[in-house]
C-alpha positions, -999 to +999 in steps of 0.1 A: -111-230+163-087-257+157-053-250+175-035-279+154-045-263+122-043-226+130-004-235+143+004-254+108-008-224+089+012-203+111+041-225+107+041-222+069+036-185+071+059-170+096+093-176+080+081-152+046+065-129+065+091-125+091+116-112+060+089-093+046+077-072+081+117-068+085+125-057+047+090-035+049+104-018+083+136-013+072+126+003+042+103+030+053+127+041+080+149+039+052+130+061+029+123+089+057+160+087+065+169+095+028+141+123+028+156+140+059+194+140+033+177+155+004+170+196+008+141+204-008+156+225-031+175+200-046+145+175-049+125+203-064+153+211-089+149+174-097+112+169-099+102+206-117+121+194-150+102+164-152+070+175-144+052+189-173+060+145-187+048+131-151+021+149-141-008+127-148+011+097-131+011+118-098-019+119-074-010+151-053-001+183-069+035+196-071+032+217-037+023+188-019+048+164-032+075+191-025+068+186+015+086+162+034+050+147+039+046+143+003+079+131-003+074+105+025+042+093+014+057+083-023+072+054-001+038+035-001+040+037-039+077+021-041+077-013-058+094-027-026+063-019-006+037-025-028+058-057-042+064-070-010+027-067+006+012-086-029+041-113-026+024-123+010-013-120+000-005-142-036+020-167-019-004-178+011-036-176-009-021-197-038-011-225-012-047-224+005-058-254-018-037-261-052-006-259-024-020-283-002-031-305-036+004-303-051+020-314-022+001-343-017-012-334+019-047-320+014-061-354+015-044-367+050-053-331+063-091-339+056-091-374+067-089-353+098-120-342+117-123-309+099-142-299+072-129-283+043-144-246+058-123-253+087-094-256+064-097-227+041-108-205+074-076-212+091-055-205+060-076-172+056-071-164+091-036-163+091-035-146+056-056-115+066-038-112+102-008-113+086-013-087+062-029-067+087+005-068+107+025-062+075+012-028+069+011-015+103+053-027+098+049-001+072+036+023+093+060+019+120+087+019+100+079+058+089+070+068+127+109+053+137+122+073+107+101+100+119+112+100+152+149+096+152+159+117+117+163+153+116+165+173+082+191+204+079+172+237+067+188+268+062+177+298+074+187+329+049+203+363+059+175+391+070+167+418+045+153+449+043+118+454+024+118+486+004+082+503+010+063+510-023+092+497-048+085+460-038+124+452-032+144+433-003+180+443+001+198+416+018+215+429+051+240+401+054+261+387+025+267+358+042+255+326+037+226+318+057+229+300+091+220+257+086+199+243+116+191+206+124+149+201+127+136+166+140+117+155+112+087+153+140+085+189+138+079+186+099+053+155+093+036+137+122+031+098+120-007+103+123-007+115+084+002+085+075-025+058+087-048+065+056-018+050+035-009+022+059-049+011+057-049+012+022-021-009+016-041-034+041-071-031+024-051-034-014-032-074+004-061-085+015-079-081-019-050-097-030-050-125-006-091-132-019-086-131-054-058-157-051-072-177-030-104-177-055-075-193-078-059-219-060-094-231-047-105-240-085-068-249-091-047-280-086-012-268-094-002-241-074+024-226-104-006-223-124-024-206-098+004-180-094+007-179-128-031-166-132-029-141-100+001-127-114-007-125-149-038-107-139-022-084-117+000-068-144-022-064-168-047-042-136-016-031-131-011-019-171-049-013-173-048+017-148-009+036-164-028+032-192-063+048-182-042+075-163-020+082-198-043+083-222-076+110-216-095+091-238-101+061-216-102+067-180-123+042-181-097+019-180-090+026-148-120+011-133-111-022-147-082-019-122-082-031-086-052-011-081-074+025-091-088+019-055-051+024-044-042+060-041-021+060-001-003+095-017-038+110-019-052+098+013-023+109+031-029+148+016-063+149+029-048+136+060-028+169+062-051+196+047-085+175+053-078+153+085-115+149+091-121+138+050-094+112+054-118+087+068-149+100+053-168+073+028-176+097-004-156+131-013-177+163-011-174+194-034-177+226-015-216+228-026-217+197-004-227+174-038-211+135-040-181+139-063-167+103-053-156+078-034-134+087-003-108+072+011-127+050+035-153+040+003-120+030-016-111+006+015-146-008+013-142-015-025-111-032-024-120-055+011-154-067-012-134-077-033-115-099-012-146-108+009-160-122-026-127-138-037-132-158-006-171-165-004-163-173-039-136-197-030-157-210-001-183-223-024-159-234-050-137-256-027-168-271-007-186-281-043-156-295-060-138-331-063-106-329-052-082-353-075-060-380-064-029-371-052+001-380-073 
């Protein structure tokens, strides 16, 4: 491996991801912190009178997202996490080539002795690792919250069951007694690895696709114009498949259908054994699916092909003058 190049690539990295692993800590502590505030009576006051509209948007049932697990897990759906692990993957595959190209330094870098695998490698390198290191920010982010937040429960008044008539007379009318509970009594950080890995697995089909872009590419504004473009409309391709019952098969048109970190993280709480299994299983033991691991796999092919693909485009094509 080339230390001169794998530095540079590290160089032009470090400062974006360095605000993105702080904002993405932040705001999953953040989110657990706010979780531990809200009594779940009040949040299910909230979410019951919407449910019947937002059902089909949710993955987990209305038990499960009523659990300070649940509630938790909704943070790997937020647009600041999901926003801020796809600005890393498109911004460092876009500059792979069309970057180097619109700067004018791709030329002086392969006047070098490296070839142009060496080059896209490097910048692949770094890409992965760094997503790799962005989601497990994410995922220690909700173990800090986890392990410094406490959530305030109250415990009601005893009563008195009446035998046969199926009534509870309360014995106290006092309020009941409040209590502070470390949230680590409540969730444990091990629930949420299945989500963490998923939002790995969704950057680095990310970081493929758009580097696929940038190597066919010589402006890198038209290359993030493409990878973004077509990320919306995956993005509009599975609301829409999940809205309408008369196309779910929309949603297999959509990269982002392999992204599900609420569901993975249920069978992590009910099913800890199914949360890394390949296929889903009905209780006849017949293949109903793709698992949570099998979703992994289908989103790091497609980043394994956006960069074979990329490979074969970059080494095959003439690289234009700079201007």
């Amino acid at each position: 491996m080339n230390r001169a190049l794998l530095r540079k690539c590290v160089i032009e990295a470090r400062l974006l991801w360095a605000a993105l692993a702080l904002l993405l800590f932040a705001f999953c502590w953040v989110r657990v912190y706010i979780v531990s505030r809200l009594r779940t009576s009040q949040f299910a006051a909230i979410v019951e009178q919407l449910w019947d509209q937002f059902k089909d948007f949710s993955p987990v049932p209305l038990e499960e997202l009523l659990s300070y697990t649940g509630r938790i897990a909704i943070g790997y759906n937020e647009p600041v996490v999901v926003v801020g692990i796809s600005l890393f993957a498109i911004a460092r595959g876009s500059d792979a080539v069309s970057g180097e190209l619109g700067r004018g330094t791709l030329e002086l870098l392969l006047a070098q002795p490296v070839s142009r695998l060496q080059v896209l490698g490097h910048q692949a390198a770094v890409t992965v690792v760094g997503v790799l290191l962005l989601a497990a920010c994410t995922w220690g982010g909700t173990t800090a919250g986890i392990y410094t937040c406490a959530v305030t429960e109250e415990i009601p008044p005893p009563r008195l069951r009446v035998p046969g008539l199926g009534v509870e007379i309360p014995l106290s009318f006092r309020r009941g007694e409040t209590v502070q509970v470390p949230m680590r009594e409540r969730t444990d950080p091990q629930f949420f690895l299945p989500g963490a890995v998923n939002l790995a697995c969704l950057g680095i089909a990310l970081a493929g696709l758009s580097t696929l872009a940038s190597a066919v590419d010589r402006y890198r504004w038209r290359t993030i114009g493409v990878v973004v473009g077509t990320y919306v409309v995956m993005l509009v391709l599975k609301l829409v498949g999940q809205a309408i019952h008369e196309l779910p098969w929309l949603k297999a048109l959509s990269l982002f259908t392999a992204y599900e970190p609420q569901r993975f993280i249920s069978l992590a709480v009910h099913q800890p054994q199914a949360a890394w299994w390949l296929g889903q299983y009905d209780a006849q033991g017949q293949w109903v699916g793709l698992g949570p691991v099998g979703y992994d796999l289908v989103l790091l092919g497609l980043g394994a092909t956006g960069y074979l693909a990329a490979a074969w485009a970059f080494c095959r094509r003439d690289l234009p003058a700079p201007l």
